[in-house]
C-alpha positions as CSV (number, residue, x, y, z in Angstrom):
1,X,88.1,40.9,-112.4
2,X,86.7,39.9,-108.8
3,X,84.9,43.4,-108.4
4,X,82.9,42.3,-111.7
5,X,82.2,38.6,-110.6
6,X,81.3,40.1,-107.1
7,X,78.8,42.7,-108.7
8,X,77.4,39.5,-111.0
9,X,76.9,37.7,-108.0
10,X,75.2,40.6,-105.9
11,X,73.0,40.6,-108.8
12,X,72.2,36.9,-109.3
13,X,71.5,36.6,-105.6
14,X,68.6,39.8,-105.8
15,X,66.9,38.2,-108.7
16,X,66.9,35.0,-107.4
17,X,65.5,36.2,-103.9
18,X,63.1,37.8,-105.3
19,X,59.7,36.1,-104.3
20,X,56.5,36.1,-106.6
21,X,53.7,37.6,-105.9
22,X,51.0,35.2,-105.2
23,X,47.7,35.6,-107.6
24,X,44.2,35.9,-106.8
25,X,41.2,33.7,-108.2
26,X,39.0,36.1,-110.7
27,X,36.1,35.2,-108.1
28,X,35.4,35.7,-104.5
29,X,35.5,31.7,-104.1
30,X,34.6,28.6,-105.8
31,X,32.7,26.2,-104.3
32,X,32.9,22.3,-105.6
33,X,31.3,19.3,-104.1
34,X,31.9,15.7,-105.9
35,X,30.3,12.5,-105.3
36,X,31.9,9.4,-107.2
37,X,28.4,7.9,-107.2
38,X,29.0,4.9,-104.9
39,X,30.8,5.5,-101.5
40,X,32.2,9.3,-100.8
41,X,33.6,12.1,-102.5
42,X,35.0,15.8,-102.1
43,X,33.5,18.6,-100.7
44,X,36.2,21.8,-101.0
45,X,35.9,25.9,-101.2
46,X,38.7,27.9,-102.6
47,X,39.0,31.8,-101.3
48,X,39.7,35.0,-103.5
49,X,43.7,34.2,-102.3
50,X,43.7,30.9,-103.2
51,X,43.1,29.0,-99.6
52,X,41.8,25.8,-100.5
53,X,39.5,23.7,-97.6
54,X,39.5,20.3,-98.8
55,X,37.4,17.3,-97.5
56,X,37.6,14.4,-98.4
57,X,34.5,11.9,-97.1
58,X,34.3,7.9,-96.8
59,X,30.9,7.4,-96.8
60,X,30.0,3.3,-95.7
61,X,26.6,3.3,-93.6
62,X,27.5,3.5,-90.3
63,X,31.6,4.2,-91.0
64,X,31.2,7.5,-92.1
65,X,34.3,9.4,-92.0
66,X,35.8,12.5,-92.9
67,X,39.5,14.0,-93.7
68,X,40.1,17.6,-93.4
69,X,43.0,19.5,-94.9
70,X,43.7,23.5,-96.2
71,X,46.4,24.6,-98.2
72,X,47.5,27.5,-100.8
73,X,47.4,26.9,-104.3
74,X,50.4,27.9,-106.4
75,X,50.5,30.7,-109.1
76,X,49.8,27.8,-111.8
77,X,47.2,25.8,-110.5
78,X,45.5,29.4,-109.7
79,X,46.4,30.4,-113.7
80,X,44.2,27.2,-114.9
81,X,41.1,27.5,-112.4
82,X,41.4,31.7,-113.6
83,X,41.4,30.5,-117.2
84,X,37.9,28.3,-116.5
85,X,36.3,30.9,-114.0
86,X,37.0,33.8,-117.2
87,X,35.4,31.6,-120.0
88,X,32.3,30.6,-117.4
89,X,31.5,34.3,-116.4
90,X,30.6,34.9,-119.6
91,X,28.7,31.6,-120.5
92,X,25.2,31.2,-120.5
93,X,25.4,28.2,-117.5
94,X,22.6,25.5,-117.1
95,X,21.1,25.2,-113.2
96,X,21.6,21.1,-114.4
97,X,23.5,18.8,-116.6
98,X,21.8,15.4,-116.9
99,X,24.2,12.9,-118.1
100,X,20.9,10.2,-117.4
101,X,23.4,7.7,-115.7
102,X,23.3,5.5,-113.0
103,X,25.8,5.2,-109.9
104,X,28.2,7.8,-112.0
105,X,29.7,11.0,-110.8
106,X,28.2,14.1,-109.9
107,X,29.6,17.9,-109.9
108,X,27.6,20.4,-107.6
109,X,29.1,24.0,-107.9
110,X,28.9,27.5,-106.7
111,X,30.9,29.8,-108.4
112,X,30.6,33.3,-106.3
113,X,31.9,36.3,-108.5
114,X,31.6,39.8,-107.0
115,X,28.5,40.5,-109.6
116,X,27.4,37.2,-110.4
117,X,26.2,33.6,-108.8
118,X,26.2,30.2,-110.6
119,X,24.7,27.2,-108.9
120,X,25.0,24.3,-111.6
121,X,24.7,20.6,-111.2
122,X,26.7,17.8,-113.9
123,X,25.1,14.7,-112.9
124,X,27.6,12.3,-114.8
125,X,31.2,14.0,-114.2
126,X,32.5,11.9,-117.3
127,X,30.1,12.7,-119.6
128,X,30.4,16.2,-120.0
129,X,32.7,18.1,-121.7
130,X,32.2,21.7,-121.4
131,X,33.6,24.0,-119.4
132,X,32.1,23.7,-115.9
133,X,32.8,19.7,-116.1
134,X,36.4,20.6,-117.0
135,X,36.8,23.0,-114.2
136,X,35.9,20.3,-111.7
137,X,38.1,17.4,-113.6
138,X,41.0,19.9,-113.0
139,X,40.0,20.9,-109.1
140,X,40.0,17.7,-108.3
141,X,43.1,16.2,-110.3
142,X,45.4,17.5,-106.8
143,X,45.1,15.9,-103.4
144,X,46.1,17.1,-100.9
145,X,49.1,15.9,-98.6
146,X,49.1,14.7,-95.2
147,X,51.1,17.2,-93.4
148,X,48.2,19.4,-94.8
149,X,45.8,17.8,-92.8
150,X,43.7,19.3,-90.1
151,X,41.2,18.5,-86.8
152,X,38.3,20.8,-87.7
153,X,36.0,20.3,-90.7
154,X,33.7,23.3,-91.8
155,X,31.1,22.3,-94.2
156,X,30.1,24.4,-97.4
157,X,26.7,25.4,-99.1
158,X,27.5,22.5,-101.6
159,X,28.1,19.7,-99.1
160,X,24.6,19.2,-98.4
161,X,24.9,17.4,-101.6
162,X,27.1,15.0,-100.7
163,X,25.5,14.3,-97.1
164,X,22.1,12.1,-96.5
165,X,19.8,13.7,-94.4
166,X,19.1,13.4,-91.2
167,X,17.1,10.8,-90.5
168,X,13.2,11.5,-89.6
169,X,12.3,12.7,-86.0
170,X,11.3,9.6,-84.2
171,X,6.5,10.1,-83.7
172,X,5.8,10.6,-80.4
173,X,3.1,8.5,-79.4
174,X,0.9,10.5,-77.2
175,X,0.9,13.2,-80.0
176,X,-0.8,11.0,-82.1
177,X,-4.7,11.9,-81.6
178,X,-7.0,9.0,-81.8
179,X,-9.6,8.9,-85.0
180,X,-13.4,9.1,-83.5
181,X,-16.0,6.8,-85.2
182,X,-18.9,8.9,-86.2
183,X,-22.4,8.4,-84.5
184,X,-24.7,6.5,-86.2
């Protein structure tokens, strides 16, 4: 009787140690920048092995600030963001979804798939209810956690976005040439 409950527990112990295999995205990377319409968002890119690089931005005039993190998404989350990325590779995909709305939220995406490109915009993240809106509702329903958290930021295509501009190069006076008044 031991030999048997030895043997069942040599056997419970393999399939229990066995480790899944971790799944790929069905695209080289996915690219998503949010802004919440009023101060910050998200800017993050997900790789082919499901490496997420998260930021997270507080944007208040001159307080700007920016949290880094990175992580690996588990088989499940990487099962829902396949499910979206299948049904979008086949979808005719607008360059921009105009929800019309003031101070609301705003989706900017790449998706990079190993034959294809989609840049899109959903201006209005709540009004929207196709696929491309869920697929950023979902990416951004997870934060990250603290002990993910890193020193070094590397912005994305899509933060641009999300970031004002630099402000204009100061005029240098002595380029500015002096108007002549005709001769009369």
């Amino acid at each position: 009787m031991t030999k048997y409950l030895y043997i069942l527990l040599i056997i419970l112990c393999f399939f229990s140690c066995k480790k899944e295999e971790p799944k790929l995205l069905n695209a080289e990377s996915v690219e998503l920048t949010y802004y919440n319409g009023w101060t910050g968002g998200v800017s993050m890119k997900i790789d082919k092995n499901g490496i997420i690089h998260y930021i997270h931005y507080d944007i208040h005039g001159a307080t700007n600030t920016k949290t880094c993190y990175t992580d690996t998404l588990n088989n499940q989350t990487i099962d829902s963001i396949n499910s979206y990325l299948s049904k979008l590779k086949n979808e005719k995909i607008d360059s921009l979804y105009d929800g019309h709305c003031q101070d609301c939220g705003a989706f900017f995406f790449l998706l990079d798939y190993h034959d294809r490109k989609i840049e899109t915009t959903v201006i209005g993240s709540n009004v929207f209810s196709n696929n491309i809106s869920c697929l950023g509702r979902l990416l951004l329903k997870d934060h990250p956690n603290d002990y993910n958290r890193i020193d070094t930021c590397t912005d994305f295509q899509t933060t641009k976005y999300l970031k004002p501009p630099p402000p204009p190069k100061p005029i240098d006076i002595q380029e500015i040439t002096p108007i002549k008044k005709p001769n009369k």
